[in-house]
N, C-alpha and C positions, 0 to 999 in steps of 0.2 A: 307847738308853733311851727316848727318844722314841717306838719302833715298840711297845717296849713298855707304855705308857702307852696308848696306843691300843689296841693290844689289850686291855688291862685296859679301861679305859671300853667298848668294844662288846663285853665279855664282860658288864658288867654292864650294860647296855643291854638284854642278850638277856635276862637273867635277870629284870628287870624284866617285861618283853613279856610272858615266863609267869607270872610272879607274877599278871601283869593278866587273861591269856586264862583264868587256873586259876579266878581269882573271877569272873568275869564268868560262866562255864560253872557253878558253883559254886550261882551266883545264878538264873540261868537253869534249873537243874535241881529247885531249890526251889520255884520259883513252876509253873513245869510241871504238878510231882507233887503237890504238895501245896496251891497255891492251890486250884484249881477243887474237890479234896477238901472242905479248908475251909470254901470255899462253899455248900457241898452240907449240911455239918452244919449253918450257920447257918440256913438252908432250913428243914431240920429240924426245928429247935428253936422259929423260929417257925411253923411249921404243929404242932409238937405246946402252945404256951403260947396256938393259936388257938382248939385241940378241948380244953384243959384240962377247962373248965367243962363244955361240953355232947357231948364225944365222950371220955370218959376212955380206952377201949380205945383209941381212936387216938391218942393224946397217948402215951401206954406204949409204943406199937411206934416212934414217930417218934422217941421218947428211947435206945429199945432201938438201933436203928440208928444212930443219930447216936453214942452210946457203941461202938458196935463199930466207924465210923467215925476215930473218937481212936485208939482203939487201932492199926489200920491208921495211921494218919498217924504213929504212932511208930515203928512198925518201918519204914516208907519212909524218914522221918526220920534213924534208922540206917543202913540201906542207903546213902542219899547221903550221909551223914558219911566211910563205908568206903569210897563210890566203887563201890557196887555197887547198881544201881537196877532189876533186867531187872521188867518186869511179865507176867501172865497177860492174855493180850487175851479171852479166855474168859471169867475171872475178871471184868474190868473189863464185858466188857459183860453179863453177868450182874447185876452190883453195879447199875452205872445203871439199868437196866433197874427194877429195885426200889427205886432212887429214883424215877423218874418217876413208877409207879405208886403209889406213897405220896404222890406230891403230885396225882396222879388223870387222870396222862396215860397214855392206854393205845397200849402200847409193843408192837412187833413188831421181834426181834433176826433177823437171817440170819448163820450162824456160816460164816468159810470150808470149803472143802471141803477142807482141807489143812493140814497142820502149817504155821507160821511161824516162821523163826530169829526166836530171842530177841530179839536188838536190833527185828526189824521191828516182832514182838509191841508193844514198850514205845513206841517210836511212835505205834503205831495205837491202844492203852491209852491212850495220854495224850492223842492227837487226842480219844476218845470221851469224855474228862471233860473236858476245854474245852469240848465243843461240847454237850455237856449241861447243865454250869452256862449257856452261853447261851441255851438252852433253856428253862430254869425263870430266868432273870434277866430275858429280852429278851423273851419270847413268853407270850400264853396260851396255849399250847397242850393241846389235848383227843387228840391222835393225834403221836406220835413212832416212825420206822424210824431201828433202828440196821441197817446190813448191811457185812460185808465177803466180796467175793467174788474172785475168781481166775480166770485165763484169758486167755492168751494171752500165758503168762509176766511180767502183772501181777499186782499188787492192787488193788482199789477197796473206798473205806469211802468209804458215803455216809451224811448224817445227816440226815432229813427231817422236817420241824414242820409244823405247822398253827398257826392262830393269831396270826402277825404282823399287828400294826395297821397299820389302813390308812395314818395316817398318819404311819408311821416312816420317818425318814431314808434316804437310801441308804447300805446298809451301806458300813461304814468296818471296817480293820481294829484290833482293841485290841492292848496290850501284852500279853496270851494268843494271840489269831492271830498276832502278828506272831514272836513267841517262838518256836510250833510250827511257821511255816513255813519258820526257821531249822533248824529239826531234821528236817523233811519233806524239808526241800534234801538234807543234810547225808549223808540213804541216799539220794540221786538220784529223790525223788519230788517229786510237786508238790501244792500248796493253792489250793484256792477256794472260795469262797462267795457267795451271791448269794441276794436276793430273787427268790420267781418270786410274781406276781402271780395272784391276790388277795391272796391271807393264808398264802403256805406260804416257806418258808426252807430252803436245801439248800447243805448244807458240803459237799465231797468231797475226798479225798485220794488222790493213784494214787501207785502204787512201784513200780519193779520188785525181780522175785522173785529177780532175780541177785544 
């Protein structure tokens, strides 16, 4: 009776464990996909209640976007409710790309030379909206590259700014970095960042293609 007892509490011991790793991932998947999103329309909406007055065309496209923005953030919203989150890394860096430029940083994207399974795609998708909310959060910047390339049965996505003040801190990682490089881990790639001096800022992320 005893062994059985035991086994009954480490059966629910286990069942706990998942209960805990299910939300934790749950949580993690939400802030991912949908914070740095988020971020992006509050952006928005104050650069379009900034041009109200004296830029009306541009206050309309900055409200247009940030509405099509919602929209996206609800069917992703779905998707991780179902447990099905795959993103277009194409898509994604198309999207930012025409964020930046609406806040008036001119952006240059290099798309791989090669199709990417899915799961790598939503990786590298979710890398380039974290590191674009830090982007338009941390930086002035006037010039942004998004690039990911391939070769030598890797991937590299780098993400380059201009604009870091001279007298900002040594980067620290936030609970966005530290999130994604759980998930960079996760397909056996790796995360970095670092100021390079004067004023420029470079995230990079490698994977392999296996």
């Amino acid at each position: 009776m005893l062994r059985g007892l035991e086994a009954t509490a480490t059966a629910v011991t286990d069942q706990r464990r998942i209960v805990v790793r299910e939300r934790l991932r749950f949580a993690r998947d939400l802030h991912d996909l949908l914070g740095p999103r988020l971020s992006a329309i509050t952006l928005q909406c104050e650069l379009a209640r900034r041009h109200l007055d004296s830029r009306p065309d541009a206050a309309h496209d900055q409200l247009t976007q940030a509405l099509s923005g919602l929209r996206d953030i609800l069917e992703e919203a779905r998707r991780v409710a179902h447990g099905y989150h795959c993103l277009s890394l194409e898509t994604e860096l198309a999207s930012n790309r025409d964020l930046l430029e609406s806040a008036g940083v001119e952006t240059e994207v290099t798309l791989p030379g090669t199709v990417l399974p899915a799961p790598l795609q939503t990786v590298l998708a979710t890398t380039v909206r974290e590191a674009v909310t830090n982007v338009l959060k941390h930086s002035r910047a006037r010039r942004c590259r998004l690039a990911v390339e391939t070769g030598n049965g890797a991937v590299r996505l780098t993400v380059t700014n201009d604009g870091v003040p001279r007298a900002a801190p040594p980067a620290a990682a936030g609970l966005g970095l530290r999130s994604l490089a759980e998930r960079v881990m996760a397909v056996g790639g790796s995360l970095g960042h670092a100021r390079i001096p004067p004023a420029h800022y470079l995230l990079e992320a490698r994977f392999p293609l296996s």
